[in-house]
Every structure is written in C-alpha cells, then in structure tokens.
DSSP file (Angstrom, degrees, kcal/mol; ACC not computed):
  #  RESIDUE AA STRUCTURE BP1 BP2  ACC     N-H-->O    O-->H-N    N-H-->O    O-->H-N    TCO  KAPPA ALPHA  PHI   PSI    X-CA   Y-CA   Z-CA
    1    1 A X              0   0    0      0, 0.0    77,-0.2     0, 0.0    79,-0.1   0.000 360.0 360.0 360.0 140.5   28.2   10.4    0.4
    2    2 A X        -     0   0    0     77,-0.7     2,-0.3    75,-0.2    78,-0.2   0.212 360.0-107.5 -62.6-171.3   27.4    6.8   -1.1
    3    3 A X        -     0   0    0     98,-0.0    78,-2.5     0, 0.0     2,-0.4  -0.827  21.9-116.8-124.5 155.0   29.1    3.7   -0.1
    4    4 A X  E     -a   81   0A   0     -2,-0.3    97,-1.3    76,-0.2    96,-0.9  -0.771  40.3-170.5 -97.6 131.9   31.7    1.8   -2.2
    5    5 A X  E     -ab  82 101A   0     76,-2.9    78,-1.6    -2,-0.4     2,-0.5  -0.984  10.9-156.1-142.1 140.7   29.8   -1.4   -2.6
    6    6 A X  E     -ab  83 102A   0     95,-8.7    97,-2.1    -2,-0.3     2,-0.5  -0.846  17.8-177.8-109.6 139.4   31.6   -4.6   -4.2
    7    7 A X  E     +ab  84 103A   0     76,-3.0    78,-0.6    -2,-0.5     2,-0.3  -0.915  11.1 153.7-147.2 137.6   29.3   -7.1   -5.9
    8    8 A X  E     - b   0 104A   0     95,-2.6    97,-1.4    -2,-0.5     2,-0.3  -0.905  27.7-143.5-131.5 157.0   29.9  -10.4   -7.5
    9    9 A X  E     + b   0 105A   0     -2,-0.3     2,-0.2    95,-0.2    97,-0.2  -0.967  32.6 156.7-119.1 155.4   28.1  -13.9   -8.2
   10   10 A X        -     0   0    0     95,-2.2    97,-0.5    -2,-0.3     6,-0.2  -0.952  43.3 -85.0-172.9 174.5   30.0  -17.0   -8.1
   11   11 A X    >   -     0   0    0      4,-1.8     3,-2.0     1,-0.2    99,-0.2   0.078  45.3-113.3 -64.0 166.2   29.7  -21.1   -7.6
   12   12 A X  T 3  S+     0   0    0     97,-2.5    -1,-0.2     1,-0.3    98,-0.1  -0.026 124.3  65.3 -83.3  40.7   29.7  -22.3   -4.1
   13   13 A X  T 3  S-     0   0    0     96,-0.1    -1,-0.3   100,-0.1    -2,-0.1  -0.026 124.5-110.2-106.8   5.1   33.1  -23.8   -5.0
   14   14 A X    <   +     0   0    0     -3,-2.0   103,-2.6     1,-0.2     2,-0.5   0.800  65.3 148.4  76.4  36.4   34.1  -19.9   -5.5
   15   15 A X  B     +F  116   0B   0    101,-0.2    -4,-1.8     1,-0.1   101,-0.3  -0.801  24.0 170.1-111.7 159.2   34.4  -19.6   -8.8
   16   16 A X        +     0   0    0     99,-1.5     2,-0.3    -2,-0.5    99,-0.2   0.440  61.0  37.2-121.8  -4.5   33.6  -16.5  -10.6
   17   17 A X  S    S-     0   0    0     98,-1.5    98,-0.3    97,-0.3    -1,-0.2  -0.790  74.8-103.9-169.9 144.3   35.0  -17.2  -14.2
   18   18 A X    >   -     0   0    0      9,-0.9    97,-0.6    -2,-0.3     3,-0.5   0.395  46.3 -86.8 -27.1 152.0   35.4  -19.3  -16.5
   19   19 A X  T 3  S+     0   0    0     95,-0.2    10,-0.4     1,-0.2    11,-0.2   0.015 107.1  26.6 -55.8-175.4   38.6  -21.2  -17.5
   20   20 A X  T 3  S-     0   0    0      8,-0.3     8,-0.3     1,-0.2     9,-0.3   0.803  80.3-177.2  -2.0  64.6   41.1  -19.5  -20.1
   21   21 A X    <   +     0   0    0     -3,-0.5     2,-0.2     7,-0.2     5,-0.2  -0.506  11.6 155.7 -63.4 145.0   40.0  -15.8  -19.2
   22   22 A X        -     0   0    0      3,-3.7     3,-0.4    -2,-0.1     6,-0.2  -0.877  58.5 -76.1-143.2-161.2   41.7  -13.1  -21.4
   23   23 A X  S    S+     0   0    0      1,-0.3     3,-0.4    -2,-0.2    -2,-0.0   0.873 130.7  41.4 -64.1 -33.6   41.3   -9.8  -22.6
   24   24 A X  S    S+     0   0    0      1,-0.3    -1,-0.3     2,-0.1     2,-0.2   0.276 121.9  42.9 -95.1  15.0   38.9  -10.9  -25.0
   25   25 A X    >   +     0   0    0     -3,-0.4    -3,-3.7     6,-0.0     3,-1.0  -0.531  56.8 169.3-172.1  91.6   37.4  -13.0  -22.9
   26   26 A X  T 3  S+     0   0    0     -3,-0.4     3,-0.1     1,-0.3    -2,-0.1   0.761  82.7  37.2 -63.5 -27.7   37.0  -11.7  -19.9
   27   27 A X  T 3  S-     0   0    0      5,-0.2    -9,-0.9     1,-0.2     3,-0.4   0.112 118.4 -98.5 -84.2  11.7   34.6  -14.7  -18.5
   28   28 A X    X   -     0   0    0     -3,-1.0     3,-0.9    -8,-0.3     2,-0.4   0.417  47.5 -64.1  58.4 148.4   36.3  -17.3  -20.3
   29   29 A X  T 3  S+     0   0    0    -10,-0.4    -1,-0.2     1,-0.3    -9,-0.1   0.265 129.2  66.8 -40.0  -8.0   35.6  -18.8  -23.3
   30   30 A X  T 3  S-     0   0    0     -3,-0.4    -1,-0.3    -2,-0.4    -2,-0.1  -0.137  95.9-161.6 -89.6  21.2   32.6  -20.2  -22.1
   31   31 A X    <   +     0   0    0     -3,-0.9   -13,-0.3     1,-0.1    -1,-0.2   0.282  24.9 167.4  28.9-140.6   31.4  -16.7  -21.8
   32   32 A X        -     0   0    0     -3,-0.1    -5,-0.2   -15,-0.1    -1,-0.1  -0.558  45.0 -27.8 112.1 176.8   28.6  -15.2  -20.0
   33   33 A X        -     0   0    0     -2,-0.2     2,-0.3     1,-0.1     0, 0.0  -0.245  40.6-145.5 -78.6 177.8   27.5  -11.6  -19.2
   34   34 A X        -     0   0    0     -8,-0.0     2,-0.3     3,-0.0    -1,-0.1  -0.782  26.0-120.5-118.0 133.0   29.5   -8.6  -18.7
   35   35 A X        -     0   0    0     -2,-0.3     2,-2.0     1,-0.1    49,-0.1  -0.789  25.1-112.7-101.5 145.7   28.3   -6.1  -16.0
   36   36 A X        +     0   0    0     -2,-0.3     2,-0.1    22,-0.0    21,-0.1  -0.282  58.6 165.9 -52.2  54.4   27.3   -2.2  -17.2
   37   37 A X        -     0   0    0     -2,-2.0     3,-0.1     1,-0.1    22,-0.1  -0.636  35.2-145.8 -80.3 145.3   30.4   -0.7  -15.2
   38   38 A X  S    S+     0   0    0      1,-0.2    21,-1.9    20,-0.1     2,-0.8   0.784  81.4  21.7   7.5 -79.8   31.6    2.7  -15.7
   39   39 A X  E    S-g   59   0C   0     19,-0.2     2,-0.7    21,-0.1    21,-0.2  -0.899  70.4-158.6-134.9 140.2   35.1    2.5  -15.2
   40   40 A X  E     -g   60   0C   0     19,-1.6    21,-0.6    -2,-0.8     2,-0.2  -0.757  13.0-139.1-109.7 116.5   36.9   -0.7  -15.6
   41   41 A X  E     -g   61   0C   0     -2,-0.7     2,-0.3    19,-0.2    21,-0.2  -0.326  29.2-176.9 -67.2 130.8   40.3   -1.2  -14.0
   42   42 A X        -     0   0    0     19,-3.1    22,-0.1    -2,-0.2    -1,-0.0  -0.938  37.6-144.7-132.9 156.4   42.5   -2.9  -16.3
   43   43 A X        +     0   0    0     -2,-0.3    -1,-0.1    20,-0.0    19,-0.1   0.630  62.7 130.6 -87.1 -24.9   46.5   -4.4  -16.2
   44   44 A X        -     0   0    0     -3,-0.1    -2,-0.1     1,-0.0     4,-0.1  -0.098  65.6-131.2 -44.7 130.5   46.7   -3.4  -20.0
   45   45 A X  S    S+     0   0    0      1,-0.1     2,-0.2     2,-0.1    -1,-0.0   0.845  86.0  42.5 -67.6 -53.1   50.2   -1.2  -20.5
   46   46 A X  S    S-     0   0    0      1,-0.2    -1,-0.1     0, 0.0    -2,-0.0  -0.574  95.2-102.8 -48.2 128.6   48.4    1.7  -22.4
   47   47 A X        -     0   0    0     -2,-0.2     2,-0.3     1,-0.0    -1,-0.2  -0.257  27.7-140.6 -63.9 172.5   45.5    3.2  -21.9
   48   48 A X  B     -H   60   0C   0     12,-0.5    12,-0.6     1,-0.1     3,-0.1  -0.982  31.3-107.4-115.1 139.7   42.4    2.2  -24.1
   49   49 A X        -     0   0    0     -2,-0.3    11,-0.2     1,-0.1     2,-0.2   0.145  50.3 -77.9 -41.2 170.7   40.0    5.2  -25.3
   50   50 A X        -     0   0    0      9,-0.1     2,-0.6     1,-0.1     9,-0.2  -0.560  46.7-133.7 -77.2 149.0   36.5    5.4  -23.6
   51   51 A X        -     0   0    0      7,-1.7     2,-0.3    -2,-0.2     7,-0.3  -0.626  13.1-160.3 -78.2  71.1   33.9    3.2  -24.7
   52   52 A X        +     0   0    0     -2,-0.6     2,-0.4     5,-0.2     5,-0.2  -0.373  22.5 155.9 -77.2 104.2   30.2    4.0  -25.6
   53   53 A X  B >  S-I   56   0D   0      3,-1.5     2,-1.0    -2,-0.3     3,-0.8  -0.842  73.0 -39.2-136.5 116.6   27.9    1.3  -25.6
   54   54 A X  T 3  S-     0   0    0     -2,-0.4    -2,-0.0     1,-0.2     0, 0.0  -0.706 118.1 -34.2  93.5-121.2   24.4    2.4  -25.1
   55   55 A X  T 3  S+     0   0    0     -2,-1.0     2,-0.5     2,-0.0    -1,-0.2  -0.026 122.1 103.1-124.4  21.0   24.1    5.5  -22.2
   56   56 A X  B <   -I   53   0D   0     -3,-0.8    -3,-1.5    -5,-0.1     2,-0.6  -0.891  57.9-165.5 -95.1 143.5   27.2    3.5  -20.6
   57   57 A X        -     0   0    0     -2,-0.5     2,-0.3    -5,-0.2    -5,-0.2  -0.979  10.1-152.9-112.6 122.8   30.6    4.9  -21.0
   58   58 A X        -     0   0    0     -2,-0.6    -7,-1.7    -7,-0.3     2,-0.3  -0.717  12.1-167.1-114.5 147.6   33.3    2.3  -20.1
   59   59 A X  E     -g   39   0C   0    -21,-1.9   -19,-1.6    -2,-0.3     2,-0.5  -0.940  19.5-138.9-122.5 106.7   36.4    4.8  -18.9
   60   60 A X  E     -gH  40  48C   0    -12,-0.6   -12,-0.5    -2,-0.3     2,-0.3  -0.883  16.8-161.8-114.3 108.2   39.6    2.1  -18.7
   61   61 A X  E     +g   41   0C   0    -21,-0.6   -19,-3.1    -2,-0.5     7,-0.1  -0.729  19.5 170.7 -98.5 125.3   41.8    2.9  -15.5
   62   62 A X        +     0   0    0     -2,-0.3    -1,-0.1   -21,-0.2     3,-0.1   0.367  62.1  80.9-132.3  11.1   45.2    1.4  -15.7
   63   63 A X  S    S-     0   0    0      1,-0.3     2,-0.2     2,-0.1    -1,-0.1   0.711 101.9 -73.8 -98.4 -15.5   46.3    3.2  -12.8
   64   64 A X     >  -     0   0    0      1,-0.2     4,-2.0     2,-0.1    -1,-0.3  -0.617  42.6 -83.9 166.4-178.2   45.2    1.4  -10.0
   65   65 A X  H  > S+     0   0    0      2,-0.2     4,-3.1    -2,-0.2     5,-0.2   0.889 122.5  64.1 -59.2 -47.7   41.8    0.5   -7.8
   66   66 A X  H  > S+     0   0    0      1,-0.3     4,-2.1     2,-0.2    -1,-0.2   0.817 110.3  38.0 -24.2 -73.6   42.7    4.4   -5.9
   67   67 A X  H  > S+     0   0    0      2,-0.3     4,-1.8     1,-0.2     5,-0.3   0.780 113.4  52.4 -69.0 -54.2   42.1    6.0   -9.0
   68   68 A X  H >X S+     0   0    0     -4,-2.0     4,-3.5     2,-0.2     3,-1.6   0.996 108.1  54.8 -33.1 -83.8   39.2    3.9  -10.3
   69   69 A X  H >X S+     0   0    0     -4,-3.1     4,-1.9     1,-0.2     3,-1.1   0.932 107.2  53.1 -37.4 -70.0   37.5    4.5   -7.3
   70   70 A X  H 3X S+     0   0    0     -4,-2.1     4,-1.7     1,-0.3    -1,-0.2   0.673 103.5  45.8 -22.9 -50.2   37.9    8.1   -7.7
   71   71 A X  H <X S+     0   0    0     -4,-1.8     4,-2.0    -3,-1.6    -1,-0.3   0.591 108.4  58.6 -94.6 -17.3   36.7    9.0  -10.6
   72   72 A X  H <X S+     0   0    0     -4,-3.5     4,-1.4    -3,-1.1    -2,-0.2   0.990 108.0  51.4 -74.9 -41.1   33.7    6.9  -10.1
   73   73 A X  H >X S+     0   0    0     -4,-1.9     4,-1.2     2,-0.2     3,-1.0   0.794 105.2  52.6   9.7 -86.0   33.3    9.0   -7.2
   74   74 A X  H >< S+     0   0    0     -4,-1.7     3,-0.8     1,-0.3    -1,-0.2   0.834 119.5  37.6 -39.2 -65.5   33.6   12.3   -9.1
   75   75 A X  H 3< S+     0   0    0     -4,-2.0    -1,-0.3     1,-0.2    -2,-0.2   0.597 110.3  56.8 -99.1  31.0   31.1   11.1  -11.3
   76   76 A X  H << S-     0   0    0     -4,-1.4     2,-0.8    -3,-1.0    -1,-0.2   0.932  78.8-176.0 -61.5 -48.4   28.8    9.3   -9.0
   77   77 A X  S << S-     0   0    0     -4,-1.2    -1,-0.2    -3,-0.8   -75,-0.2  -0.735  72.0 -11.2  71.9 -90.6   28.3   12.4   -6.7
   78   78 A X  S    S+     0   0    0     -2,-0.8    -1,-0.2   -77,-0.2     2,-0.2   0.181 114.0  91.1-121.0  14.8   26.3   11.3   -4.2
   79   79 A X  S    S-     0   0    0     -6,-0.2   -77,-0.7    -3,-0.2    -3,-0.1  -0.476  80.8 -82.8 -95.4 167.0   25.2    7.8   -5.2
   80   80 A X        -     0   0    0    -78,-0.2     2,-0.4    -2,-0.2   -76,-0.2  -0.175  33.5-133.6 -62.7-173.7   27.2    4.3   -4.3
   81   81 A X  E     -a    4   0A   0    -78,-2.5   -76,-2.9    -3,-0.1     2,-0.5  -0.940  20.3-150.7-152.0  93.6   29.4    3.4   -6.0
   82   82 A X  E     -a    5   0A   0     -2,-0.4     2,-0.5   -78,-0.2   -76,-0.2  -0.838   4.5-142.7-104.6 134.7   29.4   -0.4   -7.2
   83   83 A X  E     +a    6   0A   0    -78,-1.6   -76,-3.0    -2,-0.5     2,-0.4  -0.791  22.2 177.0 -56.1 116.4   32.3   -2.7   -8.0
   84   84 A X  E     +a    7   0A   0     -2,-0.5     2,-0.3   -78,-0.2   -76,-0.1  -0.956  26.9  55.2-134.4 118.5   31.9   -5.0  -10.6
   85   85 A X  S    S-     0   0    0    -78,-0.6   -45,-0.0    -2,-0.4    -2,-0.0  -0.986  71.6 -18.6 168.5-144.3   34.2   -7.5  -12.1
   86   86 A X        -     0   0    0     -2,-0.3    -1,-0.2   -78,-0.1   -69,-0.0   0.473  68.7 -84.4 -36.3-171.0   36.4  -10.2  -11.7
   87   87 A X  S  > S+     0   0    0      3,-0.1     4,-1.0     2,-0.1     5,-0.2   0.724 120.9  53.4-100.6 -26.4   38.4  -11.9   -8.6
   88   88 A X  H  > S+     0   0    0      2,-0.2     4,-1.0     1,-0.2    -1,-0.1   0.696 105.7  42.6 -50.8 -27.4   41.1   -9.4   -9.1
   89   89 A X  H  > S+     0   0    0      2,-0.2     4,-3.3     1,-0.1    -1,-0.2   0.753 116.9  46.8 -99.3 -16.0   39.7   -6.6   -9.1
   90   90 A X  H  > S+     0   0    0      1,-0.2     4,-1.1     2,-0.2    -2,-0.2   0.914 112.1  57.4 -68.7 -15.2   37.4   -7.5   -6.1
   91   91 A X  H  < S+     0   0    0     -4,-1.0     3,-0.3     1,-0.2     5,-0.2   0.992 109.2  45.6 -73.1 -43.1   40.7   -8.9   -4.4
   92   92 A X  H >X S+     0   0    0     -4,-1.0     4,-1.9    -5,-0.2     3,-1.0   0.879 110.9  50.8 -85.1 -21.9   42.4   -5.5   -4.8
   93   93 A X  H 3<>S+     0   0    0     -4,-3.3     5,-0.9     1,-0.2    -2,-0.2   0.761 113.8  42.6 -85.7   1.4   39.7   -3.6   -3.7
   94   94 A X  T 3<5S+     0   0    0     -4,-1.1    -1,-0.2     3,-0.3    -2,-0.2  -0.169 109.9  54.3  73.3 -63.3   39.4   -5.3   -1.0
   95   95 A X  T <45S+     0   0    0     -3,-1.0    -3,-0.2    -4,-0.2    -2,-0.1   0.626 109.0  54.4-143.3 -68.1   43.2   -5.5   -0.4
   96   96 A X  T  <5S-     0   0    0     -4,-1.9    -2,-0.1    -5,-0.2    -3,-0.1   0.432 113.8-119.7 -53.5 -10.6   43.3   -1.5   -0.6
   97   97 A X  T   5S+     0   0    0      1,-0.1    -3,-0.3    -5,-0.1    -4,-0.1   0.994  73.8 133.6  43.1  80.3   40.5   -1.3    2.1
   98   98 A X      < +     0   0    0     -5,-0.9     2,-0.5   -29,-0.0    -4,-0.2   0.167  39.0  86.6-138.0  13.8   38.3    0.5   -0.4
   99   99 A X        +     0   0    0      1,-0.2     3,-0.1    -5,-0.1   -94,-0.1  -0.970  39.8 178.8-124.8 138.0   34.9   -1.4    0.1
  100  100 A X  S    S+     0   0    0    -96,-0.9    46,-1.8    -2,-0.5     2,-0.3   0.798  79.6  34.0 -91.3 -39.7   32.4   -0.6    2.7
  101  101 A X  E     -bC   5 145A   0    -97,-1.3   -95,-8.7    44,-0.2     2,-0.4  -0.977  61.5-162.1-156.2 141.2   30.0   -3.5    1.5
  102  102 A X  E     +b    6   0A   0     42,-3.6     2,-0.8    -2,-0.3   -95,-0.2  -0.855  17.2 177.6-120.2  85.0   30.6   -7.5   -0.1
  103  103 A X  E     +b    7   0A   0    -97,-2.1   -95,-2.6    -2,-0.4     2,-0.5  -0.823   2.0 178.4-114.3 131.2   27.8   -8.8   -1.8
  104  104 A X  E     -bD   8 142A   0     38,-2.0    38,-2.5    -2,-0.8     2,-0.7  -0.964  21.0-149.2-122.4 142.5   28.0  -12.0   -3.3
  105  105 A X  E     -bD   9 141A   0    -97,-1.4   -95,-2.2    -2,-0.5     2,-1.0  -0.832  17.0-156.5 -84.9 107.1   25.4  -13.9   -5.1
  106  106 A X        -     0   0    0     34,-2.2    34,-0.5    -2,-0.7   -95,-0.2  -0.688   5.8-150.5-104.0 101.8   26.2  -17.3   -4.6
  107  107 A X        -     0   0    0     -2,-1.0     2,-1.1   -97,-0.5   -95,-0.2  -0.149  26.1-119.2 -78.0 167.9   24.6  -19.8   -7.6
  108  108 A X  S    S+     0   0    0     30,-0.5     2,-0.4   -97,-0.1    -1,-0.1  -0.480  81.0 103.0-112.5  49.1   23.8  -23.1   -6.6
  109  109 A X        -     0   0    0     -2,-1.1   -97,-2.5   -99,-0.1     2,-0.4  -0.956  53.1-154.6-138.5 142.7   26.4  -24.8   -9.2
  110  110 A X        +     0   0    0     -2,-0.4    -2,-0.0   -99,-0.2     3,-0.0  -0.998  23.6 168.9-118.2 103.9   30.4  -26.6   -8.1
  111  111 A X        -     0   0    0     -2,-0.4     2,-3.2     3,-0.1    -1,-0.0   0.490  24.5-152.8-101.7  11.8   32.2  -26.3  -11.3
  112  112 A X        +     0   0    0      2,-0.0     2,-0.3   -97,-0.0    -1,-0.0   0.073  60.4  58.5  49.4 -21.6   35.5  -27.1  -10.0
  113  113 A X  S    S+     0   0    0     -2,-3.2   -94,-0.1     2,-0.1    -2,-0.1  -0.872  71.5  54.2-122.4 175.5   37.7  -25.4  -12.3
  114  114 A X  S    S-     0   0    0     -2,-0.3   -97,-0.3   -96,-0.1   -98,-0.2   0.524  92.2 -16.0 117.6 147.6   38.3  -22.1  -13.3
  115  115 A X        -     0   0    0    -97,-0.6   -99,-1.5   -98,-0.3   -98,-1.5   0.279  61.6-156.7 -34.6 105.8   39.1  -18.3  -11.6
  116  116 A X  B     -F   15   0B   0   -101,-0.3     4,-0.3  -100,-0.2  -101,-0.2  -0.412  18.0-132.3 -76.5 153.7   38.1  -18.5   -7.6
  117  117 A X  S    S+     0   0    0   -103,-2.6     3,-0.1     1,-0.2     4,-0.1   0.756 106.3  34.3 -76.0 -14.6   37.3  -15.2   -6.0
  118  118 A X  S    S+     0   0    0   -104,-0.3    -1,-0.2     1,-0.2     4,-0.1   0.210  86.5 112.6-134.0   5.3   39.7  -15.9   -2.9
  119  119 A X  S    S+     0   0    0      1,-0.2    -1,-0.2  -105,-0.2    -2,-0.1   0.875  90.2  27.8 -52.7 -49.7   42.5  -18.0   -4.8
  120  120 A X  S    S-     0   0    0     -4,-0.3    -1,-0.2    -3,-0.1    -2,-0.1   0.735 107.1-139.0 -98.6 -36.3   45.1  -15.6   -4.5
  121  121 A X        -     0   0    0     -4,-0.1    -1,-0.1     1,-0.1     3,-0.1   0.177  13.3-113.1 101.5-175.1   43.8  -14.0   -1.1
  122  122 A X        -     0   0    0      1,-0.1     2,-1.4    -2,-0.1    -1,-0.1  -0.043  45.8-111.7-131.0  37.2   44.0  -10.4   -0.5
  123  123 A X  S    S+     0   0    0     -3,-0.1     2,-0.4     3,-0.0     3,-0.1  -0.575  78.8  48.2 128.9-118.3   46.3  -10.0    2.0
  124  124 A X  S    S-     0   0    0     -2,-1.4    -3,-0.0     1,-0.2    -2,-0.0  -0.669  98.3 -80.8-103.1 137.8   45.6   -8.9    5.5
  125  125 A X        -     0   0    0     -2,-0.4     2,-0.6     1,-0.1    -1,-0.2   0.341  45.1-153.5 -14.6 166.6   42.9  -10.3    7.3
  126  126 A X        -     0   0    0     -3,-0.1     2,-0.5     2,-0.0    -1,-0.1  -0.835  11.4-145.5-154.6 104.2   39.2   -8.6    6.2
  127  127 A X        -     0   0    0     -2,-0.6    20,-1.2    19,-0.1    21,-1.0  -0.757  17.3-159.1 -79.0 128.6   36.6   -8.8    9.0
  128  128 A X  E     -E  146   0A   0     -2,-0.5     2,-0.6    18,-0.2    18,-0.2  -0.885  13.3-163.5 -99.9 129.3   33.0   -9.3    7.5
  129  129 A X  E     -E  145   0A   0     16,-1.1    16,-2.6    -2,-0.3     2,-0.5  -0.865  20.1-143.6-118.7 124.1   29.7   -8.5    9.3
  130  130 A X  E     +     0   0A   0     -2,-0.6    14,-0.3    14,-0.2     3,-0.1  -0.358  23.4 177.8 -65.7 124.8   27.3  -10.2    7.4
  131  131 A X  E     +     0   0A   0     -2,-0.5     2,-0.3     1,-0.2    13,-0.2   0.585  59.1  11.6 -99.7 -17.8   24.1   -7.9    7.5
  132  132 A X  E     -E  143   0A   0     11,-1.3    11,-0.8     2,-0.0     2,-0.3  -0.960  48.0-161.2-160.4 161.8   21.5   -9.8    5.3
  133  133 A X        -     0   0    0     -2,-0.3     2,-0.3     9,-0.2     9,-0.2  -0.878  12.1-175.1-131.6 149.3   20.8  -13.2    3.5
  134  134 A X        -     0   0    0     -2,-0.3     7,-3.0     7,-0.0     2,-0.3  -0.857  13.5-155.2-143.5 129.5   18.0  -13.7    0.4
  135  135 A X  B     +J  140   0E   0     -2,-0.3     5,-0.2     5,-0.2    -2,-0.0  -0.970  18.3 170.8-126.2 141.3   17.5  -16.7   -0.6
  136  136 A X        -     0   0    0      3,-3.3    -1,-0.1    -2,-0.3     4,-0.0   0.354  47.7-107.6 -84.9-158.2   16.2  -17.5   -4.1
  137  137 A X  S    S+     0   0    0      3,-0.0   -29,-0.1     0, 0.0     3,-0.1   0.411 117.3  38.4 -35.7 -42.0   15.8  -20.2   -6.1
  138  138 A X  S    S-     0   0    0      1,-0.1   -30,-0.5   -31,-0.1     2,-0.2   0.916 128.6 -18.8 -86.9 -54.6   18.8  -19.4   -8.6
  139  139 A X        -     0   0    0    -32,-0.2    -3,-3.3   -31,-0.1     2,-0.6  -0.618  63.9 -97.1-149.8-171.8   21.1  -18.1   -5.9
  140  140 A X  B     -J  135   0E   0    -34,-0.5   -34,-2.2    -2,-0.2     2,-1.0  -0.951  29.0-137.0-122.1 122.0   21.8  -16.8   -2.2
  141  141 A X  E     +D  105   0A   0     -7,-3.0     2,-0.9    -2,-0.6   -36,-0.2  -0.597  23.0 178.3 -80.0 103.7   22.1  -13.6   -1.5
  142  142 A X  E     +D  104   0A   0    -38,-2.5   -38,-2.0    -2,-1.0    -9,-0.2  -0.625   0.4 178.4-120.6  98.3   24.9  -12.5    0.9
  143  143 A X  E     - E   0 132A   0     -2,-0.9   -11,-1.3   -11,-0.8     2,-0.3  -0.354   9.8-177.6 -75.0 160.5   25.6   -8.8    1.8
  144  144 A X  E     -     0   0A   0    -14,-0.3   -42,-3.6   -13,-0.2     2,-0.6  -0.923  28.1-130.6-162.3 116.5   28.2   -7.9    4.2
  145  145 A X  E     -CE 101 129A   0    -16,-2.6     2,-1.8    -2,-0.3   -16,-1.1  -0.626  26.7-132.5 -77.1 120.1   29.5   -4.9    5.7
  146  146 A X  E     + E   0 128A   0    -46,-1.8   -18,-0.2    -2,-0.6   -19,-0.1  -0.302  27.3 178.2 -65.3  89.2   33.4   -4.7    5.5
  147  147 A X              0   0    0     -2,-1.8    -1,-0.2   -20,-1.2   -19,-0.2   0.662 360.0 360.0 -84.8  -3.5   34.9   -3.7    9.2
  148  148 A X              0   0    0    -21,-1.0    -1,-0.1   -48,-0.1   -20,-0.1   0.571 360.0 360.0-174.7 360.0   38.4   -3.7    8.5
C-alpha cells in the first residue's frame, strides 16, 4: 500500500497563496500554477461534475478529507497518494491524521501578505521527523515523516 504524501511550496514567511483567493482564483489573483490533482476537496455546497482536462480527471469531494482520501485510494491501488492544494486542505489533512509524509518546498521569497500554511493551525500537536533536505537554487526541499 502507498503512503499518503502531502506536498506544498511556499515563502519562508509561510505563505502559500496569494491574497484575495476565491473559487476562481484559487492562488489569488496574482495567479500561478494549479497542481494535476485527482480529486480536489472543496467547501462548495453542491457538488460540481468531474472535470477532464487532458488524461487528468479532477473528481470534486465536498464531503470531507476521509472521503477524498478514499477514493484516491481506490483509484491509486497501490501507488502514493499525493496531496496537493492549499493551506486548508493541507491543515485538514493533517488535522485528520491522514498524512504519512510533509513535503514542503520552501522558495527563497518573504512576501508578507497573503494565505500562510500554519495560520489557522491544525489542532493537536503534529510531531515531524524530518527525513531529508535538497537544497536548490529556487528552493529547499524539506520532506518529513508525520509520527503523530
């Protein structure tokens, strides 16, 4: 069986998106990319149909991280399983104890405003043991296995 692995980049001041996020702009208005995810957990009251763009199918889960996780499971098989998004959704998975591994790519930029991964916190303590550092030019790379 894979591991649930949650993967992020953001400024060493911890932010991970842009000021005035919405729906239609999930990075803020300043954009930026979007990661290929599978199934994207969303707050939205109603579901939204699947999405086909390319050989990805975006699946929009409005029932909670549990469920997300699940069905990427299903169709994962035996492969990981990465999390991809915001600081919300890493904060609730996360929160749920549903990540085995935290990698964050950390850019070499303070922009001072705009959605931190840790703003809100997720709760109950989360013990990290950090298992590797790569370091770049554009960023640092820091994986972490999640012990509790």
């Amino acid at each position: 069986m894979g591991k649930v692995i949650a993967e992020i980049s953001m400024s060493v001041d911890g932010v991970v998106a842009g000021t005035d996020t919405s729906t239609e702009h999930r990075l803020g208005k300043d954009g930026g990319l979007l990661h290929d995810w599978m199934f994207e957990g969303t707050d939205a009251h109603r579901p939204a149909e699947p999405l086909v763009k390319g050989p990805t199918t975006f699946t929009f889960v409005t029932d909670g991280p549990e469920s997300a996780l699940r069905q990427a499971k299903a169709a994962a098989g035996d492969e990981n399983v990465v999390v991809m998004g915001g600081g919300t959704t890493m904060r609730q998975f996360l929160r749920a104890g549903l990540v085995d591994e935290l990698r964050l790519h950390v850019v070499p930029l303070l922009f001072g405003a705009g959605v931190r991964l840790f703003d809100a916190g997720i709760g109950e303590h989360v013990k990290l043991e950090r298992t590797a550092v790569h370091e770049t030019p554009n960023a640092t790379h820091l994986t972490f296995r999640v012990l509790s």
